[in-house]
C-alpha positions in Angstrom: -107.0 -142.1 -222.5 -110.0 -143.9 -222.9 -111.5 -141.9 -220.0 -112.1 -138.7 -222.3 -114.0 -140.6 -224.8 -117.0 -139.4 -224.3 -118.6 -138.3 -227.3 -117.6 -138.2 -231.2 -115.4 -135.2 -230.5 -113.2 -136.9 -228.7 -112.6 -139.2 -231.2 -111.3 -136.8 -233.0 -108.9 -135.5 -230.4 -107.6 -139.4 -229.6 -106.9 -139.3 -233.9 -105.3 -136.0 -233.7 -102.9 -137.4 -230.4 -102.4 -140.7 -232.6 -101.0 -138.3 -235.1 -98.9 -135.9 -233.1 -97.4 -139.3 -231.1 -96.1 -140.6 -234.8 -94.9 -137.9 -235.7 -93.3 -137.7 -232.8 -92.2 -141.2 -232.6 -90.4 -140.8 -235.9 -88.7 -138.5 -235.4 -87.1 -140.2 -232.8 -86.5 -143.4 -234.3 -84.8 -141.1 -237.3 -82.2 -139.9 -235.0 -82.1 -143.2 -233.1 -81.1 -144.9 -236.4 -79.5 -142.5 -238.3 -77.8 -140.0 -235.5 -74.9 -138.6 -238.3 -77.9 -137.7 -241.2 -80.6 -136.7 -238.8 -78.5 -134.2 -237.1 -76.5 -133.0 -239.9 -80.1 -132.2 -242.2 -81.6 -130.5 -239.2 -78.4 -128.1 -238.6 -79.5 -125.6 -241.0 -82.9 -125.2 -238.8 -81.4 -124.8 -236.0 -77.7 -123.5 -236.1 -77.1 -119.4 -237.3 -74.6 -119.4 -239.4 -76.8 -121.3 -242.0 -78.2 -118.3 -242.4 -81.4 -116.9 -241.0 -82.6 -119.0 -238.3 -85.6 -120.8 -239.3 -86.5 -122.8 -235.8 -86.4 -119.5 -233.8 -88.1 -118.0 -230.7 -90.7 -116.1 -232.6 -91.9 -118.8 -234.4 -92.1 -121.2 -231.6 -94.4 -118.8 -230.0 -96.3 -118.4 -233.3 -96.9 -122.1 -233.2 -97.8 -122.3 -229.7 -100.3 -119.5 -230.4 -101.8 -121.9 -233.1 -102.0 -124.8 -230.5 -103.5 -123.0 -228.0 -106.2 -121.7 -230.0 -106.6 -125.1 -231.4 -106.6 -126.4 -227.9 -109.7 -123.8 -227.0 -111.6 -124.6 -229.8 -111.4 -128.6 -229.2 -112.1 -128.3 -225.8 -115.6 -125.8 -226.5 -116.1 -128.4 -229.6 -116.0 -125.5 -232.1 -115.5 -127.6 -234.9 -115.6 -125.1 -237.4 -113.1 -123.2 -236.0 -110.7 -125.5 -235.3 -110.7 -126.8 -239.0 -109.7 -122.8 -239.4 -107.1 -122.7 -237.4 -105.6 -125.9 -238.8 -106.1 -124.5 -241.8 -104.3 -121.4 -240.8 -101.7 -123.5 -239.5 -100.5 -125.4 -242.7 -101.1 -122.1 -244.5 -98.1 -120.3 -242.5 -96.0 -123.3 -242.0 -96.1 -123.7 -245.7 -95.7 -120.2 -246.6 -92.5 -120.2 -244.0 -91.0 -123.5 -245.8 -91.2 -122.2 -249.3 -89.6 -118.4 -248.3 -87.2 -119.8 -246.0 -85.7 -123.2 -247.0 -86.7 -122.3 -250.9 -83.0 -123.2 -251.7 -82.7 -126.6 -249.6 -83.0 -130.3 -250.2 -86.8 -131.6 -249.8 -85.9 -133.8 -246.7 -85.3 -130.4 -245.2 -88.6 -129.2 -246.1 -89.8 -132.3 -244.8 -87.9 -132.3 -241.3 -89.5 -128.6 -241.1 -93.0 -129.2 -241.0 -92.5 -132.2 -239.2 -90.8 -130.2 -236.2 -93.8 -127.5 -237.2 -96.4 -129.9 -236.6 -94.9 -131.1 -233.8 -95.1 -127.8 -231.4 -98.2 -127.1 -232.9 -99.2 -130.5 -231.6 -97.6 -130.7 -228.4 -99.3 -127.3 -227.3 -102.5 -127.9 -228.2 -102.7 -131.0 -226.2 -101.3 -129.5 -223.1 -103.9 -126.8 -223.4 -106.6 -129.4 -224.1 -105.6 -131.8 -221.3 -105.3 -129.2 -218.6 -108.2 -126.9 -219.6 -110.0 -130.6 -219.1 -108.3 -131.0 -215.7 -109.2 -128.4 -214.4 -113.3 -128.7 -215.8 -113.3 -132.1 -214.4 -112.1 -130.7 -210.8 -113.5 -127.7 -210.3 -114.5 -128.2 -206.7 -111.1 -130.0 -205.5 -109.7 -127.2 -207.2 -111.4 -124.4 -205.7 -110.9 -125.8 -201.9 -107.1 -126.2 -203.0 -107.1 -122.6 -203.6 -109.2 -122.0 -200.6 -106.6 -123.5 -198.5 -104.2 -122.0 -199.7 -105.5 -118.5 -199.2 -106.5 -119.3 -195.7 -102.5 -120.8 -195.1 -101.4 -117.1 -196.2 -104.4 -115.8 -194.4 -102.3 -116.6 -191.2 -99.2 -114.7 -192.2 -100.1 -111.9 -194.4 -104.1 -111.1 -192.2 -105.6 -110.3 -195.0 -108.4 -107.2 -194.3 -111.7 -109.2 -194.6 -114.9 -107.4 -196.3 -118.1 -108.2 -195.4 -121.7 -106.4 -197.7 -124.7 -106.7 -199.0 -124.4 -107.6 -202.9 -125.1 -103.9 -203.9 -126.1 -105.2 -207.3 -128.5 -103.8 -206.4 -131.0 -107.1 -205.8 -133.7 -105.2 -203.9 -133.9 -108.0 -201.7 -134.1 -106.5 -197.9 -136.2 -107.5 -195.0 -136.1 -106.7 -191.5 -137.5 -109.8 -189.9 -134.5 -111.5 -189.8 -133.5 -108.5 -186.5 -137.1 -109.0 -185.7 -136.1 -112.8 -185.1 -133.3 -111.5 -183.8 -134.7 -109.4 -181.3 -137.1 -112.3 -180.1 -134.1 -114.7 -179.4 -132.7 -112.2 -177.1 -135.8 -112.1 -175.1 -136.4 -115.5 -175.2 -132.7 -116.0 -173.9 -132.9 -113.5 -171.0 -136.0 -115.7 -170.0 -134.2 -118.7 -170.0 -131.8 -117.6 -168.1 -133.9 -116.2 -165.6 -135.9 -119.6 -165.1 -132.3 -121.5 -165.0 -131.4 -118.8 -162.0 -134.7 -119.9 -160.1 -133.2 -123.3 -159.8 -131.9 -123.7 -156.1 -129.2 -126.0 -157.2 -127.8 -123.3 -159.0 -123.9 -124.7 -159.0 -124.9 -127.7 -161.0 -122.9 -127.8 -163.7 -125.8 -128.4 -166.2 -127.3 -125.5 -165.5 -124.0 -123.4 -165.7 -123.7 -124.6 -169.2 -127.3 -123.7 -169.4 -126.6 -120.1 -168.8 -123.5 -119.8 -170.5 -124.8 -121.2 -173.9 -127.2 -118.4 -173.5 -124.7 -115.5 -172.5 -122.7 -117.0 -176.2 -126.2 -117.0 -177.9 -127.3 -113.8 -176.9 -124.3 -111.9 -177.6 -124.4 -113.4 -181.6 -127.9 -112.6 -181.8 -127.2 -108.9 -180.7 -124.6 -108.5 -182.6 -126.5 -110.0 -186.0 -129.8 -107.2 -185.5 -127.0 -104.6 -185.4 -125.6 -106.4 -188.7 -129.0 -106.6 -190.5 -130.4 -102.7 -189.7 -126.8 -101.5 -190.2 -127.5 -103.1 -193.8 -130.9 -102.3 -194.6 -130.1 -98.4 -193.2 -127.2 -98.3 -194.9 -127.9 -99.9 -198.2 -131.3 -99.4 -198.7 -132.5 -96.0 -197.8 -131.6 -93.2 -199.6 -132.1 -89.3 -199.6 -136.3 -89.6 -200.9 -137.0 -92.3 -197.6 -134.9 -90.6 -195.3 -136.6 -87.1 -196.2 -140.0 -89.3 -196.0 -139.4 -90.3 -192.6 -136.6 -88.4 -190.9 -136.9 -90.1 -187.4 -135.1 -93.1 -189.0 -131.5 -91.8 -188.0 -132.7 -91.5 -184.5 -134.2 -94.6 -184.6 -131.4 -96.7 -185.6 -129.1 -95.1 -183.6 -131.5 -95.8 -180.3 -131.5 -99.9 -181.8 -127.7 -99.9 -182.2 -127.6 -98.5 -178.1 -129.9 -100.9 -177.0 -128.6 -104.0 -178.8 -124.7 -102.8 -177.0 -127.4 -103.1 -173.9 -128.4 -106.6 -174.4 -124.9 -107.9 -174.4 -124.2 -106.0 -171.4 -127.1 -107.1 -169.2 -130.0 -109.8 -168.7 -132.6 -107.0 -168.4 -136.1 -107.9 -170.0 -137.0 -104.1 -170.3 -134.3 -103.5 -172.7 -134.7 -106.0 -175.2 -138.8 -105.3 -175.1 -137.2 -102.4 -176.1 -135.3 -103.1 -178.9 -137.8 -105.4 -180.2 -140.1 -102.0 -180.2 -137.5 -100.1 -182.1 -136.9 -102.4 -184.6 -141.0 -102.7 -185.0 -140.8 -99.1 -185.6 -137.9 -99.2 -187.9 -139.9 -102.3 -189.2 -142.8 -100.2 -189.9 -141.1 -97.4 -191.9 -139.4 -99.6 -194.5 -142.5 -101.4 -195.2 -144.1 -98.0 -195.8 -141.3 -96.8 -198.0 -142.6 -99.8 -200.4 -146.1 -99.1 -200.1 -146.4 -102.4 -198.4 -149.3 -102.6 -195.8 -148.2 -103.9 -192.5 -150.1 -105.6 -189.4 -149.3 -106.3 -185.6 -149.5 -109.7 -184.5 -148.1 -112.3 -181.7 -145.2 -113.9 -182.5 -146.5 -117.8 -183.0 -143.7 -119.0 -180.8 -141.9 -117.4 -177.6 -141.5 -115.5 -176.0 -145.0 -114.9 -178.0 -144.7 -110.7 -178.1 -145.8 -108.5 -180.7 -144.2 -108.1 -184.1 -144.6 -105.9 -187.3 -145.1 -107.9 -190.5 -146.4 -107.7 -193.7 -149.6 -108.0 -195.0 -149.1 -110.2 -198.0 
């Protein structure tokens, strides 16, 4: 308990538990002690043919209603409104003692608003303490539930969605295909120095050209991703009327980057990396954002469109 004590609000909850575990506590001991009297004064609560049942379904929810919102507004430290709901609180559970039990003893009253207090109590702090939990472990909680979902992932296949924010954030940039683009060349070259080895059945260098293969068909497969976006997302009806090669354009970098991952040919990812220049060139245009050619600083050190900033 003493972990929670972190500030002077929790001091008041640890007062408030001390109170709900006497309460609770004597109750106990009464019926410990006294089993005959306890039981036979809290019959008419309970039992229907006393009458109307006071201690009934309704009111337990009632009273779990009041501890829950009691329970919200100690764990946000909304002080003010706590002491309204506890004032709330005694306000019906007196109101119900008087209209109900008007006619009975005063231990009855007593036993009443002791058993009130006591749900009211009880389901607060279970509110409190697992609303606290659960704050305290977000992150454990969150890959818990991630587990889970990837455990029924494996039976159920869930359909798996894959987009751009589409808040919209405006945030959209071609170089990332440019960069793309660039790899693939820069792989086929690779390869093509690896093949020039004569001891070409060396395993190292077979790993060599098949980490390249793998990295080349990701790379092809992301500049597809990231036009597919940016055409898709981005321009609408005013650009495309602007500049209506862009269809044909994407289309023709969609083809060649199929290509790439078919062959090792040099000509067809210069290619692509042209295409996506030109597609490149047309969405900084659509911003009003000058552009410039330049040689990539790295290889295989070809030109690129980027901006001028």
């Amino acid at each position: 308990m003493t972990r929670i004590i972190n500030n002077k609000y929790d001091y008041q909850v640890l007062h408030m538990l001390k109170l709900s575990s006497y309460i609770f506590y004597s109750i106990i001991l009464s019926i410990i002690i006294y089993p005959n009297s306890a039981l036979s004064h809290l019959a008419p609560l309970v039992e229907p043919e006393y009458g109307q049942q006071i201690i009934s379904l309704s009111l337990i929810i009632i009273l779990s209603g009041f501890g829950f919102c009691a329970g919200i507004c100690m764990l946000y430290m909304l002080k003010k409104s706590a002491y309204l709901v506890n004032l709330l609180l005694l306000s019906f559970i007196l109101f119900e003692s008087y209209h109900h039990l008007r006619n009975e003893s005063l231990l009855l009253h007593i036993e009443f608003i002791t058993l009130s207090l006591l749900f009211f109590l009880l389901t607060w702090q279970f509110v409190y303490f697992l609303s606290r939990l659960i704050l305290n472990n977000r992150l454990i909680l969150s890959k818990f539930l991630y587990v889970i979902l990837e455990k029924l992932d494996i039976f159920f296949a869930f359909t798996k969605v894959k987009a751009h924010c589409d808040i919209p954030c405006k945030i959209y940039d071609p170089h990332i295909a440019i960069v793309s683009a660039l790899t693939i060349v820069r792989l086929i070259d690779i390869i093509e120095e690896t093949k020039k080895n004569n001891n070409i059945d060396d395993l190292n260098l077979q790993n060599t050209i098949i980490r390249c293969v793998e990295r080349k068909e990701f790379e092809s497969e992301k500049v597809k991703a990231e036009i597919r976006v940016i055409w898709g997302d981005y321009f609408k009806d005013v650009q495309l009327q602007a500049y209506p090669d862009t269809h044909n354009i994407v289309h023709c970098i969609m083809m060649l980057s199929s290509k790439t991952k078919q062959t090792i040919d040099r000509k067809v990812a210069l290619e692509l990396v042209d295409e996506i220049n030109k597609f490149a060139s047309i969405f900084w245009s659509t911003k009003d954002v000058e552009t410039e050619k330049v040689i990539s600083p790295y290889p295989p050190s070809i030109e690129i469109i980027r901006p001028k900033l």
